[in-house]
MOPAC internal coordinates of N, CA, C and O (Angstrom, degrees):
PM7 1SCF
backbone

  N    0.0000 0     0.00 0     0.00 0    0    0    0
  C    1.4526 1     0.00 0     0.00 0    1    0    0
  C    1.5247 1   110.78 1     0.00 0    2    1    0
  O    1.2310 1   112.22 1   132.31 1    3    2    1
  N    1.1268 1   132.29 1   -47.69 1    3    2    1
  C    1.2987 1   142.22 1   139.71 1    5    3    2
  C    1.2890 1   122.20 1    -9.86 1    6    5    3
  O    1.2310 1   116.82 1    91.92 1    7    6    5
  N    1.1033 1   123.65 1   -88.08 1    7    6    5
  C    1.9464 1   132.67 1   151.74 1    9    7    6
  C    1.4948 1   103.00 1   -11.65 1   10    9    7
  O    1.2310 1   126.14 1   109.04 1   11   10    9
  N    1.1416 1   105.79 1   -70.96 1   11   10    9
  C    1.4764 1   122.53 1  -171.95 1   13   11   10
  C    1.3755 1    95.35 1   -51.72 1   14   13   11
  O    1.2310 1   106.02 1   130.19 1   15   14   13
  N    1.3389 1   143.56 1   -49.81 1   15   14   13
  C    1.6337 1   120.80 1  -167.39 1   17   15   14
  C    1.9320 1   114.51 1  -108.86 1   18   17   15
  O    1.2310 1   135.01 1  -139.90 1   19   18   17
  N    1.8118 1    88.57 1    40.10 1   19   18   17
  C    1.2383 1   122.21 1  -176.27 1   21   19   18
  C    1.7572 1   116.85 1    33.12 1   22   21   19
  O    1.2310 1   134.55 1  -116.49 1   23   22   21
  N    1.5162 1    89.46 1    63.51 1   23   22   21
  C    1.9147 1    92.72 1   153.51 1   25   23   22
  C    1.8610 1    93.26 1  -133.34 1   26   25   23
  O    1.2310 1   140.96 1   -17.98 1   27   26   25
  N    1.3020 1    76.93 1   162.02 1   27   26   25
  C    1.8976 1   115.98 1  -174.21 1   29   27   26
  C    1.2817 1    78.02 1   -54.41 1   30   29   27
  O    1.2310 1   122.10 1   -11.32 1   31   30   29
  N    1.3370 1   113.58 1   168.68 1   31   30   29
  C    2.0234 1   132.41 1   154.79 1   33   31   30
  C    1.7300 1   104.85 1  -159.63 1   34   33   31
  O    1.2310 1   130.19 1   -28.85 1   35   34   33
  N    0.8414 1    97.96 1   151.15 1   35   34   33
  C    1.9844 1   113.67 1   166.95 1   37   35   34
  C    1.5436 1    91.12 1  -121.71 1   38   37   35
  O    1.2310 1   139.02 1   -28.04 1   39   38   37
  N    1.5071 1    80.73 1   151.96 1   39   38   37
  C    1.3889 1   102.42 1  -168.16 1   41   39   38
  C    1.5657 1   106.87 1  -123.58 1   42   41   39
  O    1.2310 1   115.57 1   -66.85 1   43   42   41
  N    1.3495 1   126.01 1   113.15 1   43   42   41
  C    1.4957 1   140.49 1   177.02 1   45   43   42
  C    1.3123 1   119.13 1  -120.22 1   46   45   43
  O    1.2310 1   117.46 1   -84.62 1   47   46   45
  N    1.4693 1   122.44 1    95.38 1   47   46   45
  C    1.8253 1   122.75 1   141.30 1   49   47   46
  C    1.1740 1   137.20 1  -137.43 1   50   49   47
  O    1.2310 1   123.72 1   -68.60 1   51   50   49
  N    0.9909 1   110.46 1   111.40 1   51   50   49
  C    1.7943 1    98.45 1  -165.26 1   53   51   50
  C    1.3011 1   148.02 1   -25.93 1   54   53   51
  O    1.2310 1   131.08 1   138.40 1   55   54   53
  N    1.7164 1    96.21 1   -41.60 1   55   54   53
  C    1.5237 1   103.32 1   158.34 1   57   55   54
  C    1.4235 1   128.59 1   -85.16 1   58   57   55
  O    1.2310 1   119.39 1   171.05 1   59   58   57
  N    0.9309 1   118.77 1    -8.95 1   59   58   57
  C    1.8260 1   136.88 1  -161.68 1   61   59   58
  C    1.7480 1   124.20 1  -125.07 1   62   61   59
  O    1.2310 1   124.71 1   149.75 1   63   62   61
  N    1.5050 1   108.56 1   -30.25 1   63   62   61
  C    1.4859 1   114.92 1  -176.93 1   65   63   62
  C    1.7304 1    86.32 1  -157.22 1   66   65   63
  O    1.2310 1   113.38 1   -99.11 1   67   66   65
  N    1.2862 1   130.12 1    80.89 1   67   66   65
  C    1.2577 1   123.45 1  -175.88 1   69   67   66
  C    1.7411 1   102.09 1   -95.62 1   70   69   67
  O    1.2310 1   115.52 1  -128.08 1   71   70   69
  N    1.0521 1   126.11 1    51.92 1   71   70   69
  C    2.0713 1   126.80 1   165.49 1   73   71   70
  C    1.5586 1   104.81 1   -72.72 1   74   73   71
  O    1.2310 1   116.45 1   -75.47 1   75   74   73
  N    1.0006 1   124.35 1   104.53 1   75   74   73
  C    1.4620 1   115.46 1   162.86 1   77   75   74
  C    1.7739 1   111.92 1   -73.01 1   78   77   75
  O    1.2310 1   115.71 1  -168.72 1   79   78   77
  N    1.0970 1   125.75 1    11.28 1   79   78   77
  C    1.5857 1   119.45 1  -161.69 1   81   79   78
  C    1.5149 1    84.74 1   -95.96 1   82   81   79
  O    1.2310 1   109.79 1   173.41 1   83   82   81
  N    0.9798 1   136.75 1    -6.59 1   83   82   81
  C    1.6997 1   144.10 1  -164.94 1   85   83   82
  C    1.7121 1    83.76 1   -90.09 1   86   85   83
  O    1.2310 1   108.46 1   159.00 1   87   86   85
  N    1.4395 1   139.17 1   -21.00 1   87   86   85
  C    1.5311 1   126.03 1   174.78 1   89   87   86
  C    1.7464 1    98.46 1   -96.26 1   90   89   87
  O    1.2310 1   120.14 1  -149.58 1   91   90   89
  N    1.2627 1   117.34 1    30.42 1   91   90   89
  C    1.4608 1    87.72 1  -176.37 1   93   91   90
  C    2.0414 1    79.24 1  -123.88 1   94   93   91
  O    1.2310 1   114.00 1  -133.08 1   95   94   93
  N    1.0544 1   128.95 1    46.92 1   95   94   93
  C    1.4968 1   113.57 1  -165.77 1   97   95   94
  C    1.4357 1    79.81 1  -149.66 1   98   97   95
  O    1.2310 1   117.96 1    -7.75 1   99   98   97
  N    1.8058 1   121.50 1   172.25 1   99   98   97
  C    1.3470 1   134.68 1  -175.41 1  101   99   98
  C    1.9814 1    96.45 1  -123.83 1  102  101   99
  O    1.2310 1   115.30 1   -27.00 1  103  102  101
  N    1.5502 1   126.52 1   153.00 1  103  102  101
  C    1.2763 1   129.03 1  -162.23 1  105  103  102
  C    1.3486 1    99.14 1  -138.47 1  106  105  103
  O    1.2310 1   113.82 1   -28.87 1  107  106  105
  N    1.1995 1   129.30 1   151.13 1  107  106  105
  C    1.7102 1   130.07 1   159.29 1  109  107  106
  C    1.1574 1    93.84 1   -92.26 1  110  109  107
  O    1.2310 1   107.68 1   140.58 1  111  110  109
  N    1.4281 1   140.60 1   -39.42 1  111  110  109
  C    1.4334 1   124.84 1  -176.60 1  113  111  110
  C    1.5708 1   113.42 1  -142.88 1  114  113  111
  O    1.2310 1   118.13 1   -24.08 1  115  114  113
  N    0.7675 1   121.17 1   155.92 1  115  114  113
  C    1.5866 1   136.21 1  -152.96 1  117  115  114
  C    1.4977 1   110.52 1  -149.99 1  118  117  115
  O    1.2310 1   115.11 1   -73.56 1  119  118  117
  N    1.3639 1   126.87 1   106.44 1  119  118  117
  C    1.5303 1   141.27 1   173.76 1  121  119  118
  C    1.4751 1   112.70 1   -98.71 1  122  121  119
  O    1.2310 1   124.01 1   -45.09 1  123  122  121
  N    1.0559 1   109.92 1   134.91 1  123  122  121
  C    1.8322 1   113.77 1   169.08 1  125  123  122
  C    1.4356 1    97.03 1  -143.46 1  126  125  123
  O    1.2310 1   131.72 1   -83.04 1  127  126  125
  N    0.9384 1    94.98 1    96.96 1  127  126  125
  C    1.6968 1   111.89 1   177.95 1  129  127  126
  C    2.1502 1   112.39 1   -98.15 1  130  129  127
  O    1.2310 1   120.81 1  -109.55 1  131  130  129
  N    0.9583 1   116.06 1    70.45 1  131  130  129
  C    1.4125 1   128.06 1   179.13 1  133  131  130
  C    1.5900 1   107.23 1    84.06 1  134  133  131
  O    1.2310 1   128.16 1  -125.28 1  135  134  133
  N    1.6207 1   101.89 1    54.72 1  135  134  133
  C    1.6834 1   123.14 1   168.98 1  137  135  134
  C    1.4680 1   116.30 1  -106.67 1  138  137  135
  O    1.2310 1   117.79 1   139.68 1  139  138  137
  N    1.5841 1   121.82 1   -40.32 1  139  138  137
  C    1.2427 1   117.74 1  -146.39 1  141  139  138
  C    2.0397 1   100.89 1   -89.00 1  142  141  139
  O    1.2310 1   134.73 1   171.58 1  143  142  141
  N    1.1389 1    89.12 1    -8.42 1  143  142  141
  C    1.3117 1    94.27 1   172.91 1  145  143  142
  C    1.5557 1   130.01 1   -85.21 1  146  145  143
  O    1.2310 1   126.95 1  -176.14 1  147  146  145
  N    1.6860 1   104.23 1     3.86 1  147  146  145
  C    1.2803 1   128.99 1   148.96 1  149  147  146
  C    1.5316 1   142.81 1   -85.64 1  150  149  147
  O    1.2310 1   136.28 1   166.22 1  151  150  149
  N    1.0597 1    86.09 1   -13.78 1  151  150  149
  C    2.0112 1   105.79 1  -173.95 1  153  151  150
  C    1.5157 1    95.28 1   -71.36 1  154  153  151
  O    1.2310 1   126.45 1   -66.74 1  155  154  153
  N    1.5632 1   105.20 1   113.26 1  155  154  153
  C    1.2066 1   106.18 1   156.11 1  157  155  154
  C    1.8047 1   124.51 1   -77.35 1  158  157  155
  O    1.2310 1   129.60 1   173.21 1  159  158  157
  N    0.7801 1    99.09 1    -6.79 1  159  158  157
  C    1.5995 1    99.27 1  -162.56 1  161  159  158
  C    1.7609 1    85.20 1  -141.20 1  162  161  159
  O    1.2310 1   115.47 1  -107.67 1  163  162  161
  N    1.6204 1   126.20 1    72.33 1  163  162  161
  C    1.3914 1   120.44 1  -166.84 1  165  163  162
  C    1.9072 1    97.95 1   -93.14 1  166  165  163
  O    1.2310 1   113.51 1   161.58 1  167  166  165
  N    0.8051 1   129.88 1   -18.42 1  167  166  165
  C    1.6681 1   109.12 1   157.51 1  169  167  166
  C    1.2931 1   136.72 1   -64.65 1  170  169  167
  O    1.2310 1   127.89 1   150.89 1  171  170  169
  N    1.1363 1   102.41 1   -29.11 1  171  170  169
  C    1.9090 1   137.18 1  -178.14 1  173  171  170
  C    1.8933 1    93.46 1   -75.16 1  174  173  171
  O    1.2310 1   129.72 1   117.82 1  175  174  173
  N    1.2450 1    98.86 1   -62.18 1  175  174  173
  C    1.7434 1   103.54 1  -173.15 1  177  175  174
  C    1.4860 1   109.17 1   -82.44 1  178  177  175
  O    1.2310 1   110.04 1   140.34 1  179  178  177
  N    1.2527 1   136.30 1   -39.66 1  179  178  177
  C    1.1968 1   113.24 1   175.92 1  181  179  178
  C    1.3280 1   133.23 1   -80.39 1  182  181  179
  O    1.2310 1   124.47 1  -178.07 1  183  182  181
  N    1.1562 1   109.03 1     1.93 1  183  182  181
  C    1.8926 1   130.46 1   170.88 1  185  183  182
  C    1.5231 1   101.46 1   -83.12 1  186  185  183
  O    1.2310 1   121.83 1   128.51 1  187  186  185
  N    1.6856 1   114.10 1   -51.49 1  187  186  185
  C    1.4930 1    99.66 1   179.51 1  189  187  186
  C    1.9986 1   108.71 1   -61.34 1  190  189  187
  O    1.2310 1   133.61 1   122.01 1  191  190  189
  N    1.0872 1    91.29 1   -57.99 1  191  190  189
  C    1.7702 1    90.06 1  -174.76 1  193  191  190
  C    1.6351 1   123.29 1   -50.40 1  194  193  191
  O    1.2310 1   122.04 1   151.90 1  195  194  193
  N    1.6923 1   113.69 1   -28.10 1  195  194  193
  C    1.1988 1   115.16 1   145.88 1  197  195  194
  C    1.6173 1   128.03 1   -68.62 1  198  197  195
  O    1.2310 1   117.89 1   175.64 1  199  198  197
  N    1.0878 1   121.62 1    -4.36 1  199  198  197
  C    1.3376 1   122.27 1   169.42 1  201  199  198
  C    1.6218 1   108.97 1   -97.28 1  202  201  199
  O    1.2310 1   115.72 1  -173.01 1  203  202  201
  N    1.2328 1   125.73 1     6.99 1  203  202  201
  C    1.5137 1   133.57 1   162.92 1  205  203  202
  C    1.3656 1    99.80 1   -86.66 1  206  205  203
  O    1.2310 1   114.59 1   171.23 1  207  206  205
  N    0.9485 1   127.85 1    -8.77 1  207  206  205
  C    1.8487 1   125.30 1  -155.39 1  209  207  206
  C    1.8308 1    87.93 1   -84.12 1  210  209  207
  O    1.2310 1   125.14 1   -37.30 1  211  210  209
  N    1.6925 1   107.74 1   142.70 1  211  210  209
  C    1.3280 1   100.95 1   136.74 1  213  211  210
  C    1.4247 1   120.46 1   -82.36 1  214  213  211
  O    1.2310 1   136.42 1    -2.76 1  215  214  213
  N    1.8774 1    85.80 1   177.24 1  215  214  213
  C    2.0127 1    76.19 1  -170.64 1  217  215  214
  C    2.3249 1    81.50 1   -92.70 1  218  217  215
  O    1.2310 1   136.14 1   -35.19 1  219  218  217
  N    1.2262 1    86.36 1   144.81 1  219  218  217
  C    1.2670 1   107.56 1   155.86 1  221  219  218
  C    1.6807 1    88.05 1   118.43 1  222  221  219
  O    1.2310 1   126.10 1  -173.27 1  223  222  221
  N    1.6591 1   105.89 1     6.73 1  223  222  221
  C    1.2721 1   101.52 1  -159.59 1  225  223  222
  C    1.6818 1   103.99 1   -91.72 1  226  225  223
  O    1.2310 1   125.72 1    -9.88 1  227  226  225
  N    1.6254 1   106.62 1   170.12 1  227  226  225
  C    2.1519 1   114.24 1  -176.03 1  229  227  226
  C    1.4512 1    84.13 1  -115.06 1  230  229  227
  O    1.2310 1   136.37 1   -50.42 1  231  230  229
  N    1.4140 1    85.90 1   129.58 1  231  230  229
  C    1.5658 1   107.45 1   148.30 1  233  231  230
  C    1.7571 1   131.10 1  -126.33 1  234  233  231
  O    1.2310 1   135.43 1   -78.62 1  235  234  233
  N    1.7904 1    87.75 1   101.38 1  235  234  233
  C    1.5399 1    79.50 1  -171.78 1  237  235  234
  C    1.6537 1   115.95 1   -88.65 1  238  237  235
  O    1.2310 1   130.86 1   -19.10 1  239  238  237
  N    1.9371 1    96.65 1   160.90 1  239  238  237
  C    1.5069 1   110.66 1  -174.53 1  241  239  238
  C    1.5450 1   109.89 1  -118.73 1  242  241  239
  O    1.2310 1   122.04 1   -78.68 1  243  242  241
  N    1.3801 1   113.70 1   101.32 1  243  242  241
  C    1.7707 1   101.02 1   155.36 1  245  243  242
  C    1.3632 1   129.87 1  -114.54 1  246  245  243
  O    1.2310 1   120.28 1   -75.37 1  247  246  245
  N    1.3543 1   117.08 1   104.63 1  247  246  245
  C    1.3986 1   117.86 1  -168.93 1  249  247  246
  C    2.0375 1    97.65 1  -142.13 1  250  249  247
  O    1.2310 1   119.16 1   -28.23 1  251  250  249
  N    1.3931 1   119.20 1   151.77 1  251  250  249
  C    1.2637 1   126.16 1  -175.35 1  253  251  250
  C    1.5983 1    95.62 1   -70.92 1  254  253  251
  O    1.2310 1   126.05 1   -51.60 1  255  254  253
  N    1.2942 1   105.97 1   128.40 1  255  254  253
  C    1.7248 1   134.21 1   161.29 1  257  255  254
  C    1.4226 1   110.14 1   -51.73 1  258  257  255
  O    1.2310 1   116.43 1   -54.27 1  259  258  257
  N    1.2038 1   124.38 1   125.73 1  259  258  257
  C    1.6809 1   113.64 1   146.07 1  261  259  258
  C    1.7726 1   124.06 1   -74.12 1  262  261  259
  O    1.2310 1   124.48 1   -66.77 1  263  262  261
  N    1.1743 1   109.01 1   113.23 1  263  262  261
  C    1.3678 1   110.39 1   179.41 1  265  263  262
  C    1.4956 1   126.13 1   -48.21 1  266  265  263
  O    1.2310 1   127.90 1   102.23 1  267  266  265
  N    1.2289 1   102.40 1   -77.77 1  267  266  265
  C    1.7112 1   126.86 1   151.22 1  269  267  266
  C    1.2861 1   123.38 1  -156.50 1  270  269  267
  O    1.2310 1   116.12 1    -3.37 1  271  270  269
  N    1.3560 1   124.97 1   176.63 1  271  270  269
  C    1.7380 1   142.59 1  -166.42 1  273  271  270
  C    1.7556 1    97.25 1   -43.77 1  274  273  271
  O    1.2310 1   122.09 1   128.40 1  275  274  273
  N    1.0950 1   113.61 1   -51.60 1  275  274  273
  C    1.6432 1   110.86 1   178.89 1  277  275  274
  C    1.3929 1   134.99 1   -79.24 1  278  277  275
  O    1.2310 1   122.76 1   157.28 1  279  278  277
  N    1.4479 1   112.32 1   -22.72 1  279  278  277
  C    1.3311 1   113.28 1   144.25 1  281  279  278
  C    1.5301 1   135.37 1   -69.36 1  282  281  279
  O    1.2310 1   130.00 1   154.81 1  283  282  281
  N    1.6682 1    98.33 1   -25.19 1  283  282  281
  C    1.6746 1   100.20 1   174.93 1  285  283  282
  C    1.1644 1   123.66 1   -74.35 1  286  285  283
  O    1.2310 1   118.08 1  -176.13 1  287  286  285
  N    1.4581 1   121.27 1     3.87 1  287  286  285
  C    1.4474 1   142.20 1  -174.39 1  289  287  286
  C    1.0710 1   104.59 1   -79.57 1  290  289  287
  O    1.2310 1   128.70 1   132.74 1  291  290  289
  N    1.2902 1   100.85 1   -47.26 1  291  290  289
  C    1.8954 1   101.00 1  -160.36 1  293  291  290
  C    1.3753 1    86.67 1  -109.03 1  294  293  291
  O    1.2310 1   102.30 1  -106.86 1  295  294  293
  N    1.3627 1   149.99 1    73.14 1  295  294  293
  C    1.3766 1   132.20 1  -170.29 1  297  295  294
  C    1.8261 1    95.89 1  -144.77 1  298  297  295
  O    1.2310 1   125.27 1   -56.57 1  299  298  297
  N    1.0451 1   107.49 1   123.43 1  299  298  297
  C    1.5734 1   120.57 1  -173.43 1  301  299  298
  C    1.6487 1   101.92 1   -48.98 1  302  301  299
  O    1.2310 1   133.04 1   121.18 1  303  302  301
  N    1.5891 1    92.41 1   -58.82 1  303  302  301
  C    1.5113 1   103.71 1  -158.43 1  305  303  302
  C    1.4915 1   134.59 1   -60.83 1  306  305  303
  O    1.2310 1   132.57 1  -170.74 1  307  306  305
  N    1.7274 1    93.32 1     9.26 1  307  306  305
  C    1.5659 1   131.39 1  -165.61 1  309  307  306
  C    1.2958 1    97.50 1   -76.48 1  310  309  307
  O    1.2310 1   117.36 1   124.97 1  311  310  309
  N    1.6623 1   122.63 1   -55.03 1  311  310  309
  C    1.2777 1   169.78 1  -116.84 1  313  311  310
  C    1.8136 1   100.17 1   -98.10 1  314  313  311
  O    1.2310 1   121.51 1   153.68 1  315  314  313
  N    1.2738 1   114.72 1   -26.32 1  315  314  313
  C    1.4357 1    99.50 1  -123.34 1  317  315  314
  C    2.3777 1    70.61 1  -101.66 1  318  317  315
  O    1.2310 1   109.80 1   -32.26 1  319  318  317
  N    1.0227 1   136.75 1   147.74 1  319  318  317
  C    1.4184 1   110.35 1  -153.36 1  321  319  318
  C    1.9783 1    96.73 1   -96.38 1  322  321  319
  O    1.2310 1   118.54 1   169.76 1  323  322  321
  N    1.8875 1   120.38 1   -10.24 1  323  322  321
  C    1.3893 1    94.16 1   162.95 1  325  323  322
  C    1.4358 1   119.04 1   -87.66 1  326  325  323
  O    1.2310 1   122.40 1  -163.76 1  327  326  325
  N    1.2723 1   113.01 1    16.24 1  327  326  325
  C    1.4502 1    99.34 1  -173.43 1  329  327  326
  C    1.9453 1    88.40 1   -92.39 1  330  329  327
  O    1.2310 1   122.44 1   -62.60 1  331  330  329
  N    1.2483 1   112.93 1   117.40 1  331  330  329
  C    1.5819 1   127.99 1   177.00 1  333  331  330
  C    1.8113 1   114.24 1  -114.37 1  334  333  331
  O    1.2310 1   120.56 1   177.31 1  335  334  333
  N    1.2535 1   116.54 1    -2.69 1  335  334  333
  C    0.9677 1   114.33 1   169.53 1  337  335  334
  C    1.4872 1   128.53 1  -179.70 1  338  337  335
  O    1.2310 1   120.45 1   -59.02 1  339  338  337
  N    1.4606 1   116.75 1   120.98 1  339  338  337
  C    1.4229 1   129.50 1  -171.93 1  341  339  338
  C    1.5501 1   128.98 1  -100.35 1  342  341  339
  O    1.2310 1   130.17 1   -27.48 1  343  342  341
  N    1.4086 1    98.00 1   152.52 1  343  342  341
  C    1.6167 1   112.30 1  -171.98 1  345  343  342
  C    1.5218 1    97.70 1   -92.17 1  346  345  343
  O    1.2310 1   116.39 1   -22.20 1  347  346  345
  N    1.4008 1   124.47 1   157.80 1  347  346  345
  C    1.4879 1   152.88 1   126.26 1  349  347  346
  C    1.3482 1   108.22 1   -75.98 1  350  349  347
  O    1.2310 1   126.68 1   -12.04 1  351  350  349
  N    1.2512 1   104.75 1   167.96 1  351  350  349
  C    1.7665 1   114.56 1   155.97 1  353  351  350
  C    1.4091 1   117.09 1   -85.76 1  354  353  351
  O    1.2310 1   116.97 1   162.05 1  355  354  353
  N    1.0521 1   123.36 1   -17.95 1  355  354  353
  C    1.6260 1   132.67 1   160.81 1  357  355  354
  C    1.8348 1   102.62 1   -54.95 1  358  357  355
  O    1.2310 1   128.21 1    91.05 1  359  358  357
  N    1.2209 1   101.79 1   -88.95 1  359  358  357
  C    1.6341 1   109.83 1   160.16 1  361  359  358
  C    1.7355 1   111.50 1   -15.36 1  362  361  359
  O    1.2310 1   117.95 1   110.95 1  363  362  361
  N    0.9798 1   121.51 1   -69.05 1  363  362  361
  C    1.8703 1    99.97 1   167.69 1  365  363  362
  C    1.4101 1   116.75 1   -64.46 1  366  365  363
  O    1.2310 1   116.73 1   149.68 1  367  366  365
  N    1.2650 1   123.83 1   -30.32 1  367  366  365
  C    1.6273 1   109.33 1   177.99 1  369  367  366
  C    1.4959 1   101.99 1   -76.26 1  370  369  367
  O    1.2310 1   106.08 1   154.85 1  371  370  369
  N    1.4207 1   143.44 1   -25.15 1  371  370  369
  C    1.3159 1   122.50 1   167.96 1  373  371  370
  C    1.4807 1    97.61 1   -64.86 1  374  373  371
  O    1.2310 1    98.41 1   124.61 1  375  374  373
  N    1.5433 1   156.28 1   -55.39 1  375  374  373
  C    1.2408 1   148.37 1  -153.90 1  377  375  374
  C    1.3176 1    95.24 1   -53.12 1  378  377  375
  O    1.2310 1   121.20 1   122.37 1  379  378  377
  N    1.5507 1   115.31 1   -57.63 1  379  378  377
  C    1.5606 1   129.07 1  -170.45 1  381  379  378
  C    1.4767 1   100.80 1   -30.28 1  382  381  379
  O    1.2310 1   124.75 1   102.84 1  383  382  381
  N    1.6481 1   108.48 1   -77.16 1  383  382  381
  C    1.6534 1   109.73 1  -173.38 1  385  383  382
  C    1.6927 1   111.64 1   -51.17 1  386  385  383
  O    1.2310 1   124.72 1   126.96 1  387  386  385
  N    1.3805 1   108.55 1   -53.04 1  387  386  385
  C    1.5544 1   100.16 1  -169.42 1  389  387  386
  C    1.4326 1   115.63 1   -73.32 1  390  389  387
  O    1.2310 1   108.99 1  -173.12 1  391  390  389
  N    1.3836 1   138.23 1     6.88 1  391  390  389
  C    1.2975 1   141.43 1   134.71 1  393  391  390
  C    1.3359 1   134.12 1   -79.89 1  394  393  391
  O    1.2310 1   126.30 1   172.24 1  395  394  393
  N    1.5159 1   105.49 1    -7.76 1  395  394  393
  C    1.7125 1   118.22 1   178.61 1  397  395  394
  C    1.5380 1    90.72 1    60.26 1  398  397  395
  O    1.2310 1   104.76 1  -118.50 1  399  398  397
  N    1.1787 1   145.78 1    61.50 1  399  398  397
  C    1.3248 1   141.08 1  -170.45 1  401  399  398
  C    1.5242 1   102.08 1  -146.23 1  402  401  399
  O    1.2310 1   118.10 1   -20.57 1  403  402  401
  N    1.5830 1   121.23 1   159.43 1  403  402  401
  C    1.0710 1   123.12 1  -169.28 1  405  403  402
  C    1.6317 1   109.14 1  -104.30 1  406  405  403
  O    1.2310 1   127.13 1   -34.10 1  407  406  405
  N    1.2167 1   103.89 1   145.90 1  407  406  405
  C    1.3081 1   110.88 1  -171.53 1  409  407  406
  C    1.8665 1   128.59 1  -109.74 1  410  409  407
  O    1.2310 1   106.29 1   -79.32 1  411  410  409
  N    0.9447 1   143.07 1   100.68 1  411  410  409
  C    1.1018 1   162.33 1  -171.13 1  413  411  410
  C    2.0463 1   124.35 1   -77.04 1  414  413  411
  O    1.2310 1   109.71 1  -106.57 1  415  414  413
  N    0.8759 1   136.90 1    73.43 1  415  414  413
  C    1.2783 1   115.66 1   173.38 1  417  415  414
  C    1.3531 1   125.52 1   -80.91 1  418  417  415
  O    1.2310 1   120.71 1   -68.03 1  419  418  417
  N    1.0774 1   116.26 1   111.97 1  419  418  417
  C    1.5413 1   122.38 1  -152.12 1  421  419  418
  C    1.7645 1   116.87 1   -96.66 1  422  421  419
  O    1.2310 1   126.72 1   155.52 1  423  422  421
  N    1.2625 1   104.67 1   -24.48 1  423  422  421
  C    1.4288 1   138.63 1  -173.20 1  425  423  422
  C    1.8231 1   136.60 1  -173.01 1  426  425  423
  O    1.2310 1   117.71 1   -60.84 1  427  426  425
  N    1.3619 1   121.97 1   119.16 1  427  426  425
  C    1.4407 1   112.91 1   165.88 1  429  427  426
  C    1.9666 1   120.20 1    17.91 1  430  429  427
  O    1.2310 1   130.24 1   134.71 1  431  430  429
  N    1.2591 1    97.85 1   -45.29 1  431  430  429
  C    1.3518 1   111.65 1  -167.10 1  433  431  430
  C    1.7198 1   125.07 1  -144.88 1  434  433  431
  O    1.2310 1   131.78 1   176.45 1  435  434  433
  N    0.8333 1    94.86 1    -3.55 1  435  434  433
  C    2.0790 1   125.86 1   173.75 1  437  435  434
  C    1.5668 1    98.35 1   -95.43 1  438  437  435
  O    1.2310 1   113.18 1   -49.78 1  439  438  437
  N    1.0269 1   130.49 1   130.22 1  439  438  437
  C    1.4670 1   141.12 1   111.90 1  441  439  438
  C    1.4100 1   132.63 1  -143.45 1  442  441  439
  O    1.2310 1   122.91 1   -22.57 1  443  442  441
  N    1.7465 1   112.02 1   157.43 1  443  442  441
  C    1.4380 1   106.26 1  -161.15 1  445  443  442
  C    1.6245 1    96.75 1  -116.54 1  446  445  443
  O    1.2310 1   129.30 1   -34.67 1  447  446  445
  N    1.4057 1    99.69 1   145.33 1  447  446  445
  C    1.7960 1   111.38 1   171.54 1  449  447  446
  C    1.7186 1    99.80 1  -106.43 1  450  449  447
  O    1.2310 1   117.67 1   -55.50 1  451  450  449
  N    1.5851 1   122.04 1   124.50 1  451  450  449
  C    1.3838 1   117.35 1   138.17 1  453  451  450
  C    0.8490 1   141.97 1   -67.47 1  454  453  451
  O    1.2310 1    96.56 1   -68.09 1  455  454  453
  N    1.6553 1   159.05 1   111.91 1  455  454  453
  C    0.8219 1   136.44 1  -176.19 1  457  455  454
  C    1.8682 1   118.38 1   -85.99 1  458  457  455
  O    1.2310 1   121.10 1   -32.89 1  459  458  457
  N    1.6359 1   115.50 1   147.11 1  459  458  457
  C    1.3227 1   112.83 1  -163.66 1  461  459  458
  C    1.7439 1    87.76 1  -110.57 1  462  461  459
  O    1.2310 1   126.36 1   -12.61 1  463  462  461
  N    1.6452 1   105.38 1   167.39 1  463  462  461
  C    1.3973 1   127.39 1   167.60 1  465  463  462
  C    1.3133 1   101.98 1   -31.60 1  466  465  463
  O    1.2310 1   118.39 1   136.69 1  467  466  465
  N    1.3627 1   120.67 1   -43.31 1  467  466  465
  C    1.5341 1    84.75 1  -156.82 1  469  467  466
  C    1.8844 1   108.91 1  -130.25 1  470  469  467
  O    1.2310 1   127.97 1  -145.93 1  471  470  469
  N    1.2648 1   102.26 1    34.07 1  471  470  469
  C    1.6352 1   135.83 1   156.06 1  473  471  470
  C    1.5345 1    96.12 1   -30.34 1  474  473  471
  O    1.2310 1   132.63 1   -18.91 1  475  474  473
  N    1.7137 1    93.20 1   161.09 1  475  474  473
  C    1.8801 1    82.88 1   158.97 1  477  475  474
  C    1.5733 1   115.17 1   -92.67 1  478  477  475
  O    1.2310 1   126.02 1   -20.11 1  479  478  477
  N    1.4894 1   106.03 1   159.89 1  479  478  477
  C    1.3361 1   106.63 1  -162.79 1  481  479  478
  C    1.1730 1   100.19 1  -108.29 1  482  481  479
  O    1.2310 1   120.10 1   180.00 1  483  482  481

């Protein structure tokens, strides 16, 4: 959709568009629209992909929330075998602090981090 309203994009997912050369470049904005629920190693990977960020730069997130322990029981999206690892909304407010970055909940399943000057780089 992007392409389509003619800007550039790199394309990153491990199972689906796996290029790592997409971490060797810098972004003003950064989308992962049903990615983070692939990161096997999501501290390791979301520090590098936040270190692509400019500072002043958005990085948006849409991926399904875990509610709590009893909804994740009965929860399809548990099921599905690349999804290896899930967010809370707690889970972005720790990213929030340990990026010094601002935090946004934008939707059920949307939220955006800014990153500031003095983020990690």
């Amino acid at each position: 959709m992007f392409e389509e309203a003619g800007h550039h994009v790199s394309l990153f997912d491990p199972f689906y568009a796996n290029d790592p050369t997409v971490f060797d470049q810098q972004y003003q904005f950064i989308t992962a629209s049903e990615v983070f629920e692939h990161l096997c190693h999501p501290r390791m990977e979301l520090d590098r992909l936040w270190r692509c960020l400019e500072p002043g730069g958005v990085l948006g997130v849409m991926t399904k929330r875990v509610r709590d322990q009893d909804a994740f029981s009965r929860w399809h999206y548990k099921n599905d075998p690349t999804h290896v690892c899930f967010f809370s909304l707690k889970t972005f407010e720790w990213l929030e602090e340990h990026w010094a970055a601002r935090l946004e909940v934008v939707a059920d399943d949307v939220v955006v981090f800014e990153k500031n000057g003095s983020a990690l780089s």
